[in-house]
C-alpha positions as CSV (number, residue, x, y, z in Angstrom):
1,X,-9.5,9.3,9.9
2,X,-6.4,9.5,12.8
3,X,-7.8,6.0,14.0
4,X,-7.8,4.4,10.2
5,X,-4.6,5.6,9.3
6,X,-3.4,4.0,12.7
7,X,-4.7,1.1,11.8
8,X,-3.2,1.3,8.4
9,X,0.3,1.6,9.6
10,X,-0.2,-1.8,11.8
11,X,-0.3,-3.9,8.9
12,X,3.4,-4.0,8.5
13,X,3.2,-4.9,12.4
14,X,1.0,-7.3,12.2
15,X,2.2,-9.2,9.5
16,X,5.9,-9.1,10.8
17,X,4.2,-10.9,14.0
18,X,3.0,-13.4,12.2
19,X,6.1,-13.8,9.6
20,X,8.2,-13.9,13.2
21,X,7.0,-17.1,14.1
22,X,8.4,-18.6,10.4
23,X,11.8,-18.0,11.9
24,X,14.3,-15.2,11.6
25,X,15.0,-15.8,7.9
26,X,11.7,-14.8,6.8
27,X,11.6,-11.9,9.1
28,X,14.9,-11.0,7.7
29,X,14.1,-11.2,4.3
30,X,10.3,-9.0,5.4
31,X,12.4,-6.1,6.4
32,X,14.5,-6.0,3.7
33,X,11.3,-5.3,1.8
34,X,10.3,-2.3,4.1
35,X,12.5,0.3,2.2
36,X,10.7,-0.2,-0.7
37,X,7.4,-1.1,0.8
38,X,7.4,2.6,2.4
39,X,8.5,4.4,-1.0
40,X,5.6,3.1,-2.4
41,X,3.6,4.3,0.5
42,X,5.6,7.7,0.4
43,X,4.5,7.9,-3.3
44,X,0.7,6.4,-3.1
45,X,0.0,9.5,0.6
46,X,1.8,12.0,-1.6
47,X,-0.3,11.6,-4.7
48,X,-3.6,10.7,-2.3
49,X,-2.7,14.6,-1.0
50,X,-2.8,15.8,-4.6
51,X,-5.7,14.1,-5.5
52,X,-7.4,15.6,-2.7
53,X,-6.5,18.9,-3.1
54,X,-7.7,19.1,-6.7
55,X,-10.5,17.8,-6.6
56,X,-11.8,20.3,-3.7
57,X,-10.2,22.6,-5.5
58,X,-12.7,22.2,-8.4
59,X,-15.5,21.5,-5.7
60,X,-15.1,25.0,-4.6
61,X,-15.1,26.7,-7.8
62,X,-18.8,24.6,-8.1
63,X,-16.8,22.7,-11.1
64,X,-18.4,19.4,-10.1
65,X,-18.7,17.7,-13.4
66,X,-14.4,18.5,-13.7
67,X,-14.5,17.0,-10.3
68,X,-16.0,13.6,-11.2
69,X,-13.7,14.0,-14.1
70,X,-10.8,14.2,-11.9
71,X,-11.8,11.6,-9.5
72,X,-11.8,9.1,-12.9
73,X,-8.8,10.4,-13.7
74,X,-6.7,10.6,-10.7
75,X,-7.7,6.6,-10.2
76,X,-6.5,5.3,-13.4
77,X,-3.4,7.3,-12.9
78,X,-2.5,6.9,-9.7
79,X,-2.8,2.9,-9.8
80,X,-0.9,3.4,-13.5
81,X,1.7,4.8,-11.5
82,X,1.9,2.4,-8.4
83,X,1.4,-0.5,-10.9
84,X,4.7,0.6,-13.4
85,X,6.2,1.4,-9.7
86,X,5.5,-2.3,-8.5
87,X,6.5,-3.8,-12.3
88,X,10.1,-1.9,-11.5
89,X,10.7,-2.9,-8.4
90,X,9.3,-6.5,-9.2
91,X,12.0,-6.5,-12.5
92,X,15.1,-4.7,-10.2
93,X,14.5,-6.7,-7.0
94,X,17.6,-8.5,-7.4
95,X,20.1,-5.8,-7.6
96,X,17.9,-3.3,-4.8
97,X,18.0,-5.9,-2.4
98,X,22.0,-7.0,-3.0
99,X,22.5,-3.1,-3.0
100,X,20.8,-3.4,0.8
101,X,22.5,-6.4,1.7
102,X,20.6,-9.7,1.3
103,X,22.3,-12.8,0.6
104,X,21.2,-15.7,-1.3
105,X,19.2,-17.1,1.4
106,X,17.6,-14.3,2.3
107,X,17.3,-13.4,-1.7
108,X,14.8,-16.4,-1.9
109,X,12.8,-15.9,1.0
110,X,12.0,-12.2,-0.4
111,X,11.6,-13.6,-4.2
112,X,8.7,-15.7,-2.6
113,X,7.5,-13.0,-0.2
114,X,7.6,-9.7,-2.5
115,X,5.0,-10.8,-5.4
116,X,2.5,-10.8,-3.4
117,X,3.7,-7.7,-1.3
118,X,3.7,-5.5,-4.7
119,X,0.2,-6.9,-5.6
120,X,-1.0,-5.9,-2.0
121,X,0.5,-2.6,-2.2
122,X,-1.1,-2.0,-5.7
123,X,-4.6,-2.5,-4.5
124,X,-3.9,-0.6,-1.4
125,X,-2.8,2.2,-3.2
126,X,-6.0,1.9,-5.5
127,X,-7.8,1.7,-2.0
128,X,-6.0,5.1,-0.3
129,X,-6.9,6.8,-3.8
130,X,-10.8,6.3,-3.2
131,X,-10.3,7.2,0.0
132,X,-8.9,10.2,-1.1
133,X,-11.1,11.0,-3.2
134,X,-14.1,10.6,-0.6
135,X,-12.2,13.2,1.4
136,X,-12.3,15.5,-1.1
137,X,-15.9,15.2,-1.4
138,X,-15.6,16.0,2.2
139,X,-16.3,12.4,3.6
140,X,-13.9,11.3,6.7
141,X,-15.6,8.9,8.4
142,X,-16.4,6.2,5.5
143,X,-12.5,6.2,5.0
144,X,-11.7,6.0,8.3
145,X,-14.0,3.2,8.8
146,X,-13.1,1.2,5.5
147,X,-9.3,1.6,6.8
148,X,-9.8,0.0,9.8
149,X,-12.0,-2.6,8.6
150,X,-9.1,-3.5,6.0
151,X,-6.8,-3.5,8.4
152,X,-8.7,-6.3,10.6
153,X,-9.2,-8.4,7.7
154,X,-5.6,-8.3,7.5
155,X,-5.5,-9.5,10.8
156,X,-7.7,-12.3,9.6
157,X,-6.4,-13.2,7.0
158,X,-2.8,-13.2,7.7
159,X,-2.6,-16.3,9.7
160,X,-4.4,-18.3,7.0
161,X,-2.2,-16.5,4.3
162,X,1.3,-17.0,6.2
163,X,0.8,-20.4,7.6
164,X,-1.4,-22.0,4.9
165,X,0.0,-20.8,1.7
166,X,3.4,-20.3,3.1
């Protein structure tokens, strides 16, 4: 789990390696986005912890059909929340990122870079969720191994992603 969540965490670096060689304007306008982008994360390990701790909970009171009810549950509420997160900051990206400083130029360089940043955070969060609720079930090493394994076909992909549809 230490290793995937390593991993996890060098997805902002990888892709800021990548974005660096489109010049400092989009690297500019990438870290304006990292505020936000690790509010959602704050949000997304916070719930994960929650979601976890419940649903052992009812594991260890031998409530296992409440725990499959809770892993349902915890899912489709988890990504509910992320997703109206993602829809805010999506609908309020204007003002957030004048509050933070952007200028114009910068302003379009996020407009084109943060759709695609909230969609990627929303599936991620849905991702950290099941993993979540695999540890509860007391599974660490498929998590661990799915994180890592994400985070290299983010390596992969991010070339053909950033240069090709950029």
């Amino acid at each position: 789990m230490a290793i995937g969540v390593l991993a996890l965490l060098g997805f902002q670096l990888v892709d800021s390696a990548f974005i660096a060689r489109l010049g400092t304007a989009p690297l500019a306008a990438q870290s304006f986005t990292f505020p936000l982008s690790f509010l959602i994360i704050g949000i997304q390990v916070g719930m994960g912890i929650a979601i976890a701790a419940l649903i052992s909970r009812a594991l260890g009171a031998g409530e296992e059909e409440r725990a499959r009810r809770l892993s349902s549950l915890v899912l489709m509420a988890g990504g509910g929340v992320i997703g109206l997160l993602a829809i805010a900051l999506w609908a309020l990206q204007v003002p957030i990122f004048e509050l933070l400083g952007a200028d114009e130029t910068t302003l379009s360089y996020i407009h084109i870079y943060w759709a695609p940043q909230l969609l990627a955070a929303w599936l991620g969060a849905l991702l950290y969720f099941s993993y979540s609720v695999s540890r509860a079930y007391g599974d660490t090493r498929l998590p661990g191994k799915m994180m890592v394994l994400s985070s290299l076909i983010n390596l992969g992909l991010d070339p053909l992603l950033i240069f090709w549809c950029g």
